[in-house]
N, CA, C and O of each residue as an XYZ file, in Angstrom:
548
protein
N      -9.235    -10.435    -27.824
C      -8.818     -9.090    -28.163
C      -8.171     -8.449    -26.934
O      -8.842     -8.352    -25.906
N      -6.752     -7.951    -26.979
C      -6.220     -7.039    -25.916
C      -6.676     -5.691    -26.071
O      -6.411     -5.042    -27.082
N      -7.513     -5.129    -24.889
C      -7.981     -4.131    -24.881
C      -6.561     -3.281    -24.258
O      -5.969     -2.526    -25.030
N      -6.140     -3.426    -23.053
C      -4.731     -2.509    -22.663
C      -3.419     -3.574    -22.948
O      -3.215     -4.755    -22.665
N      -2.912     -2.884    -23.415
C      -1.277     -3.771    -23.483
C      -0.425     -3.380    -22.227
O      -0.609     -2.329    -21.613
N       0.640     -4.426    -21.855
C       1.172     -3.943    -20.739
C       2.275     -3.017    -21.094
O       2.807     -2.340    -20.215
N       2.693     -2.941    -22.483
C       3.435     -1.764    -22.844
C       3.345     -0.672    -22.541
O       4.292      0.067    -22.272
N       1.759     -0.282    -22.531
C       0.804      1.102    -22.159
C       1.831      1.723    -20.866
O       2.423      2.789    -20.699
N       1.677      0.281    -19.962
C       2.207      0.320    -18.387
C       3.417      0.628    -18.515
O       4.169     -0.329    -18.327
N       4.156      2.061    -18.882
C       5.414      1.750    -18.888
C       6.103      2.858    -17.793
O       7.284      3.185    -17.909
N       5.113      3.466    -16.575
C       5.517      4.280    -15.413
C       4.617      3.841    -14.090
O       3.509      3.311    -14.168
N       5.303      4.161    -12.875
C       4.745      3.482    -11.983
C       3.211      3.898    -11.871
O       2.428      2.953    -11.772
N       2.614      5.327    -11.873
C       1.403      6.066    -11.964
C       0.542      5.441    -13.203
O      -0.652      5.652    -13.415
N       1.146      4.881    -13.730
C      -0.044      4.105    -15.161
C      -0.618      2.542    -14.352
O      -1.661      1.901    -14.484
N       0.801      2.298    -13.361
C      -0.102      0.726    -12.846
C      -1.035      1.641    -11.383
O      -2.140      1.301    -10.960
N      -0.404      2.525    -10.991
C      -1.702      3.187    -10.104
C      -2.533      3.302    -10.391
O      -3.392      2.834     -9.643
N      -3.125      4.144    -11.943
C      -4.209      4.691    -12.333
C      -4.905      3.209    -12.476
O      -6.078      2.900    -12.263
N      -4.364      2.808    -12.688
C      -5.260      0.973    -13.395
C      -5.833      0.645    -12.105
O      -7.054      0.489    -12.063
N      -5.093      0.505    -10.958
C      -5.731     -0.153     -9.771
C      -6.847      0.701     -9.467
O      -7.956      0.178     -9.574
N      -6.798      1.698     -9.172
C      -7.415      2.730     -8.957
C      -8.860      2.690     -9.158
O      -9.794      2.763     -8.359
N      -8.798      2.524    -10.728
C     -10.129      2.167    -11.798
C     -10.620      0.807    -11.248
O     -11.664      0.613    -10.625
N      -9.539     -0.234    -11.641
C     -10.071     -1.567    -10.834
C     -11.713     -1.290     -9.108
O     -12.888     -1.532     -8.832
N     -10.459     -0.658     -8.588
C     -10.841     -0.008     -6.929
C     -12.466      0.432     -7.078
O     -13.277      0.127     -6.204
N     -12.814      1.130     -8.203
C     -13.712      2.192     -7.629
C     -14.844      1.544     -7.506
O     -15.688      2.159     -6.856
N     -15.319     -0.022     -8.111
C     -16.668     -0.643     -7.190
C     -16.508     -0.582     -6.056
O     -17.499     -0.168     -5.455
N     -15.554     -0.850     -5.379
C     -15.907     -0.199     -3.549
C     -16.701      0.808     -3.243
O     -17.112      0.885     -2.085
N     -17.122      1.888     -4.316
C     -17.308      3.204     -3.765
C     -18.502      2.318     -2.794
O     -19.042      1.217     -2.896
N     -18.581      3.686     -1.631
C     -19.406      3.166     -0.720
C     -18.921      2.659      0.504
O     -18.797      3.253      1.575
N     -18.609      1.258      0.159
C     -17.857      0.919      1.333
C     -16.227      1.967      1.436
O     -15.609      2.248      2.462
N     -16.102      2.111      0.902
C     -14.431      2.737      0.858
C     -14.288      4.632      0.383
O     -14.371      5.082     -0.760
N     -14.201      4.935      0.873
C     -13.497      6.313      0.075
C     -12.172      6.533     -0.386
O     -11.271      6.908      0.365
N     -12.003      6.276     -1.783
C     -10.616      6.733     -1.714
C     -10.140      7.997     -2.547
O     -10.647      8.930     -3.169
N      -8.548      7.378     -2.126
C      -7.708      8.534     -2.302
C      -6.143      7.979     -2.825
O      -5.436      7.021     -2.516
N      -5.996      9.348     -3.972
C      -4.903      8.383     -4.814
C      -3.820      9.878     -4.620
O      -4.319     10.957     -4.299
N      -2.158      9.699     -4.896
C      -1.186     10.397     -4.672
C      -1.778     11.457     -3.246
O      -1.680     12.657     -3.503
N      -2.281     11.172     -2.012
C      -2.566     12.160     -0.963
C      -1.368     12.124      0.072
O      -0.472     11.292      0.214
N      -1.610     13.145      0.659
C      -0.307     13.645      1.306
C      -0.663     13.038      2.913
O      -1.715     13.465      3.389
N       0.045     12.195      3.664
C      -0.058     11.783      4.709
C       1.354     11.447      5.409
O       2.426     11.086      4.923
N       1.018     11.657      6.510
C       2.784     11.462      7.574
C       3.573     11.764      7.328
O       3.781     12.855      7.860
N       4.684     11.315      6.464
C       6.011     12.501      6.216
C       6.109     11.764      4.760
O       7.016     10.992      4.448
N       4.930     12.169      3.863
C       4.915     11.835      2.447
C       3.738     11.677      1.405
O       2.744     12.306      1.767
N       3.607     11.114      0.397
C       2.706     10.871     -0.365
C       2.445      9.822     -0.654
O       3.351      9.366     -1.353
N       1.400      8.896     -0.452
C       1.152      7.561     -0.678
C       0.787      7.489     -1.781
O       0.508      8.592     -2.252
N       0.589      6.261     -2.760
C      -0.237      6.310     -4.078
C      -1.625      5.796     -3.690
O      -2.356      6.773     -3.525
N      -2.331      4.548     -3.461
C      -3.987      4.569     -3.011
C      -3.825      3.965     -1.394
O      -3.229      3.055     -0.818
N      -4.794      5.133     -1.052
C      -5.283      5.142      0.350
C      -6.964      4.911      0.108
O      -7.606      5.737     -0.540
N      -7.505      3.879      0.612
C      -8.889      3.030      0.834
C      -9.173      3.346      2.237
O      -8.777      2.494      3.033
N      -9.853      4.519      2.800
C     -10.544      4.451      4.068
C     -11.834      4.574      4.210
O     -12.619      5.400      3.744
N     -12.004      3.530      5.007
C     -13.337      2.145      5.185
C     -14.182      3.426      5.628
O     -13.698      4.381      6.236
N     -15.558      3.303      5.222
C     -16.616      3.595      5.788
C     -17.479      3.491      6.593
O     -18.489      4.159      6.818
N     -16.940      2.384      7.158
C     -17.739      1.145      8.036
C     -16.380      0.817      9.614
O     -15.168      0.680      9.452
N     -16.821      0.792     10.422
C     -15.752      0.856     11.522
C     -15.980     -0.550     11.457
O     -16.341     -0.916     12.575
N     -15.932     -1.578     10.596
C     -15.625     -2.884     11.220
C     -14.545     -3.465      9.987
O     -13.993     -4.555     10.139
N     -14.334     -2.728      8.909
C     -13.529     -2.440      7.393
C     -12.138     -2.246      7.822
O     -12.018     -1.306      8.606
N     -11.068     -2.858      7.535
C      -9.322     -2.044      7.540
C      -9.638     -1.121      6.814
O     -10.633     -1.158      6.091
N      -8.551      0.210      6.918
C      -8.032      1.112      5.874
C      -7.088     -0.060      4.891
O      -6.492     -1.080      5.237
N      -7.279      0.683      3.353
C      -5.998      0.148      2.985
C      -4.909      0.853      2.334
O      -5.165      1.540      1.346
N      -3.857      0.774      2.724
C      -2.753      1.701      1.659
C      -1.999      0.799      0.814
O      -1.701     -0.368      1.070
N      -1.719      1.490     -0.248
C      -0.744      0.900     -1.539
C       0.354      1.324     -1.787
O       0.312      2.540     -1.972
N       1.559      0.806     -1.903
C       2.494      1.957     -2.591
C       3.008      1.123     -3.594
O       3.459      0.010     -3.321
N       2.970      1.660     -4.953
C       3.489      0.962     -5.920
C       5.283      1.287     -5.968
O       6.005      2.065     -5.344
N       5.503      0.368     -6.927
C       7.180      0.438     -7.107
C       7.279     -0.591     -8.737
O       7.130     -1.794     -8.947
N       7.613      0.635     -9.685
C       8.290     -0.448    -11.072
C       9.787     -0.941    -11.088
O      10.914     -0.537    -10.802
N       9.424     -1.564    -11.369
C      10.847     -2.503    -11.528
C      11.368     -2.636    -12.893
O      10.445     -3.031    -13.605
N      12.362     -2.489    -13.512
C      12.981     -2.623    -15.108
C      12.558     -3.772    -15.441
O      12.315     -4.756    -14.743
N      12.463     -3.579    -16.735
C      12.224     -5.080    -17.594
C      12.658     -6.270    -17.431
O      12.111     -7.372    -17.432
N      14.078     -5.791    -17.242
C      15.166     -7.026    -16.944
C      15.509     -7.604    -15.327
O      16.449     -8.356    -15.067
N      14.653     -7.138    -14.455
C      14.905     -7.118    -13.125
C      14.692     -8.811    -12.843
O      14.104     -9.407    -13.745
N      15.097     -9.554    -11.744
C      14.673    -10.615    -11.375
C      14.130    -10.826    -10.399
O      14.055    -10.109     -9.401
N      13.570    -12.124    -10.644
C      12.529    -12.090     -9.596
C      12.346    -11.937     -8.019
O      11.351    -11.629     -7.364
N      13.627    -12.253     -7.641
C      14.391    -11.604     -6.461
C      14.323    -10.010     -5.715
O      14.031     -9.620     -4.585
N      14.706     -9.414     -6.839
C      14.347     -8.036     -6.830
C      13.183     -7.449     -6.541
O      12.999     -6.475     -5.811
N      12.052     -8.363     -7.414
C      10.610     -7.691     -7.049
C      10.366     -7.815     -5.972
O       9.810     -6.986     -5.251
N      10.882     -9.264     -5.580
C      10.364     -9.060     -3.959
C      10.734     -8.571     -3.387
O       9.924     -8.016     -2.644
N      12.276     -8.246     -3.107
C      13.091     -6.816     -2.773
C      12.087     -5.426     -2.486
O      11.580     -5.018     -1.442
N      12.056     -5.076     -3.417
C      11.468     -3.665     -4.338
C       9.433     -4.147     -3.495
O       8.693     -3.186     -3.284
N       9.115     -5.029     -3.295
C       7.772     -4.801     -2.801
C       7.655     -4.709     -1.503
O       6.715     -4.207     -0.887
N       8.968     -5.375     -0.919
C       9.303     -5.175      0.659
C      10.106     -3.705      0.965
O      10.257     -3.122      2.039
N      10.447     -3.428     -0.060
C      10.968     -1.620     -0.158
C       9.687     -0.866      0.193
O       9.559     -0.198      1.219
N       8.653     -1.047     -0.842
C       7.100     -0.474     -0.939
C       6.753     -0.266      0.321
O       6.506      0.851      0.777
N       6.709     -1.414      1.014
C       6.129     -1.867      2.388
C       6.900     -0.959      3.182
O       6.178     -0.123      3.725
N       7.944     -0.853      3.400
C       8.828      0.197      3.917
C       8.506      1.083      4.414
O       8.256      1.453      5.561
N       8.521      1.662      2.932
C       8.123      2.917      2.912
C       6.944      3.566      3.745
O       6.890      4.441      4.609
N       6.060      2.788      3.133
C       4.713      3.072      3.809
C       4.621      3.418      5.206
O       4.111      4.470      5.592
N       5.249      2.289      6.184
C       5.917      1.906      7.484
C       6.950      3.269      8.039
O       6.979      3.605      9.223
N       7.698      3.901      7.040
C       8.660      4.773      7.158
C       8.051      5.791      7.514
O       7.752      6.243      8.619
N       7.875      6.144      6.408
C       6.639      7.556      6.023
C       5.755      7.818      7.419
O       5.930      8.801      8.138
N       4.932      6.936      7.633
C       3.923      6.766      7.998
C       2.325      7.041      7.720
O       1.431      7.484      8.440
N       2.356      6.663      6.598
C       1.118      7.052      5.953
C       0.132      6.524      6.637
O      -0.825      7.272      6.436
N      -0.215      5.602      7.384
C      -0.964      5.491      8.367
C      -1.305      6.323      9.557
O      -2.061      5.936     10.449
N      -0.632      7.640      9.524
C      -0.834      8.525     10.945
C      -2.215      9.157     10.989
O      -2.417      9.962     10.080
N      -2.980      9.011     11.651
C      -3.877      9.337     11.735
C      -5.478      8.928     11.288
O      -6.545      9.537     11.206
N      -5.172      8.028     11.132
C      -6.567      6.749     10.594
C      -6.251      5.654     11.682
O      -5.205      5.171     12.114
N      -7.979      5.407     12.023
C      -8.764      4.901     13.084
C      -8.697      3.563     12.871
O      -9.410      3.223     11.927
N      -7.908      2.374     13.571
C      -8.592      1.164     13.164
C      -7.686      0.515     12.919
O      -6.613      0.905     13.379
N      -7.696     -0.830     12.047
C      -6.541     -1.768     11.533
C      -6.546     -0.996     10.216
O      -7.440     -0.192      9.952
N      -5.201     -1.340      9.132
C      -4.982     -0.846      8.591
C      -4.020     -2.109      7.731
O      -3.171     -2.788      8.309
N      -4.321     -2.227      6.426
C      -3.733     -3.448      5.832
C      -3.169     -2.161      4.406
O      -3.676     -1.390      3.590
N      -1.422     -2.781      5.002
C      -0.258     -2.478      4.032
C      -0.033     -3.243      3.137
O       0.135     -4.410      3.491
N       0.066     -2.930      1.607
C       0.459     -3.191      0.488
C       1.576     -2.503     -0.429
O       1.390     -1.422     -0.987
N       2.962     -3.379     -0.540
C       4.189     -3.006     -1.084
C       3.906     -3.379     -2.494
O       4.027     -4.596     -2.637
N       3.542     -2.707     -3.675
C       3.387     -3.929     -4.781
C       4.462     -3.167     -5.282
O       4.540     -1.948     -5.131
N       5.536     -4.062     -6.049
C       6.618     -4.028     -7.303
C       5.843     -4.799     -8.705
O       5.423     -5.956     -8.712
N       5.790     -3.837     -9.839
C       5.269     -4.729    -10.863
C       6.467     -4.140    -12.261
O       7.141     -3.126    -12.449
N       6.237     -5.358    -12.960
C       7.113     -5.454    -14.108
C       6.770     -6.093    -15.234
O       6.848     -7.298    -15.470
N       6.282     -4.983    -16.103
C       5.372     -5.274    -16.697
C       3.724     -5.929    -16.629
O       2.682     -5.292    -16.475
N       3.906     -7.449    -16.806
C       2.413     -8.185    -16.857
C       3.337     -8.813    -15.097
O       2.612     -8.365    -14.209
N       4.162     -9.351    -14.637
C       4.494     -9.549    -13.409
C       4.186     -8.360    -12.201
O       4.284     -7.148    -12.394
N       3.738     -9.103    -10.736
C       3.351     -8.442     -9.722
C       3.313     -8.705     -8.569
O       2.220     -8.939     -8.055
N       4.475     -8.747     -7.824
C       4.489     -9.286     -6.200
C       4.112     -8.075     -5.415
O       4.334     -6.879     -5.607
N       3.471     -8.733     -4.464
C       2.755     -7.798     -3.767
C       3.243     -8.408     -2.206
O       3.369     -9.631     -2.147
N       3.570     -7.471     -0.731
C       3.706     -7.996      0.510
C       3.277     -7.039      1.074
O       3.484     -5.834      0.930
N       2.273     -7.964      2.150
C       1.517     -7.127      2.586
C       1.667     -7.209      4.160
O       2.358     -8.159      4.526
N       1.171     -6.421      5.141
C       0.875     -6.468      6.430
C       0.179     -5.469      6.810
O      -0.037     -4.406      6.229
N      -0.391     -6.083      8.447
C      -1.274     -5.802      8.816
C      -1.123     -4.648      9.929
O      -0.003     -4.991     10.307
N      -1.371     -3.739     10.583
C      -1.139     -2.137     11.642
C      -2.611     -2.688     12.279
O      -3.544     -3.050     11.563
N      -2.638     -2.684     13.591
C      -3.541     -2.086     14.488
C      -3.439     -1.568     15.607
O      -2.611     -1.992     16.413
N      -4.139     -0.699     15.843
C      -3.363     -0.101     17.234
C      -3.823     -0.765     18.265
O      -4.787     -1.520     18.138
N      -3.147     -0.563     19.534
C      -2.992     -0.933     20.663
C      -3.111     -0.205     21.687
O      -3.226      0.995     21.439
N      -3.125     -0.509     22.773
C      -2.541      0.609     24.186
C      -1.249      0.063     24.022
O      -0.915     -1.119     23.943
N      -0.327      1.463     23.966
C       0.987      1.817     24.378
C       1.179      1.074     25.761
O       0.501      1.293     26.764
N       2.142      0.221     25.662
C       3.028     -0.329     26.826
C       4.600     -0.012     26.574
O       5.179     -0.619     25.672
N       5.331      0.993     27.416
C       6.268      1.389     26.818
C       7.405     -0.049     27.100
O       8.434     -0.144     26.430
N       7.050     -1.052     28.127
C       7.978     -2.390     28.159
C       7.723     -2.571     27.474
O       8.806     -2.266     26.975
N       6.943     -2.998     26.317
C       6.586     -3.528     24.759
C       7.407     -3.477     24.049
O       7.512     -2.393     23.475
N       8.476     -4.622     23.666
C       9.492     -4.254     22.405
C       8.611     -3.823     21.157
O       8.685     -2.741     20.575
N       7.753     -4.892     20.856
C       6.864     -5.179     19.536
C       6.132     -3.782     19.096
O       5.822     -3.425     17.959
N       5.879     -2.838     20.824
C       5.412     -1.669     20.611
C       6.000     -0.331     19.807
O       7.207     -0.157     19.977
N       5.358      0.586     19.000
C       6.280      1.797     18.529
C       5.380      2.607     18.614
O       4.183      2.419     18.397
N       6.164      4.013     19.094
C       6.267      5.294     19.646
C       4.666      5.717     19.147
O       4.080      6.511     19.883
N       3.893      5.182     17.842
C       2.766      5.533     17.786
C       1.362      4.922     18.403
O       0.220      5.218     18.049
N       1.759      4.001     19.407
C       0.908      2.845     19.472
C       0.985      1.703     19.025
O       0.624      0.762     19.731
N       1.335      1.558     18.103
C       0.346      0.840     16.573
C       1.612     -0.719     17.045
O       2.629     -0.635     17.733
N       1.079     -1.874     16.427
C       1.556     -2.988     16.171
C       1.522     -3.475     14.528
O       0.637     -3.421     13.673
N       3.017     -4.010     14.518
C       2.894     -4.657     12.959
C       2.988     -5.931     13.536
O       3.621     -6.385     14.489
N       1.945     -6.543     12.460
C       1.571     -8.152     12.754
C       2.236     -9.032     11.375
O       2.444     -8.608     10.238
N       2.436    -10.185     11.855
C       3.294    -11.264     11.086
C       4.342    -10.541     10.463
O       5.181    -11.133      9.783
């Protein structure tokens, strides 16, 4: 029996709300937070750890048309990732911090992710940026 159809899913905030729900056995370890306003924007789920040995995690979703290919999603999830990176929705949370670009289309879902932790600022540091922080792989 199909309890949700992926038809249901037909705006990017309907595959948020789903993760979201998925998300909330963390409570405890995680507090979260869904459409909150951070760095120069609004993320869709922000997961910050309760536990200083936990990453934060951020999400930013991105739908993709029906007809899109598969090319694109990965496009469009490395857009996600971007963004996140752009924005900086990471400003101001303690710790490592694991980025998630997901593009979904329909029942399809690429997801690219990476990893933020901060550092001491070395301003010879190419790898370094203006906030500290290092992106890994």
């Amino acid at each position: 029996m199909e309890i949700l159809s992926s038809r249901v899913l037909d705006h990017e905030h309907s595959y948020q709300a789903f993760t979201a729900g998925i998300l909330l056995n963390l409570h405890g370890r995680y507090s979260m937070f869904v459409d909150g306003e951070r760095g120069k924007g609004f993320y869709d789920i922000l997961l910050e750890s309760n536990r200083g040995n936990r990453p934060h995690i951020l999400m930013e979703f991105k739908k993709v048309r029906s007809n899109a290919r598969d090319d694109t999603m990965r496009k469009v999830s490395r857009t996600a990732l971007e963004q996140i990176r752009d924005r900086r929705y990471f400003h101001g949370l303690k710790g490592d911090v694991l980025l998630y670009g997901v593009a979904v289309r329909g029942k399809n879902v690429v997801v690219t992710s990476d990893l933020r932790h901060p550092r001491q600022r070395r301003p010879d540091s190419p790898d370094t940026e203006p906030d500290g922080w290092k992106t890994c792989g």
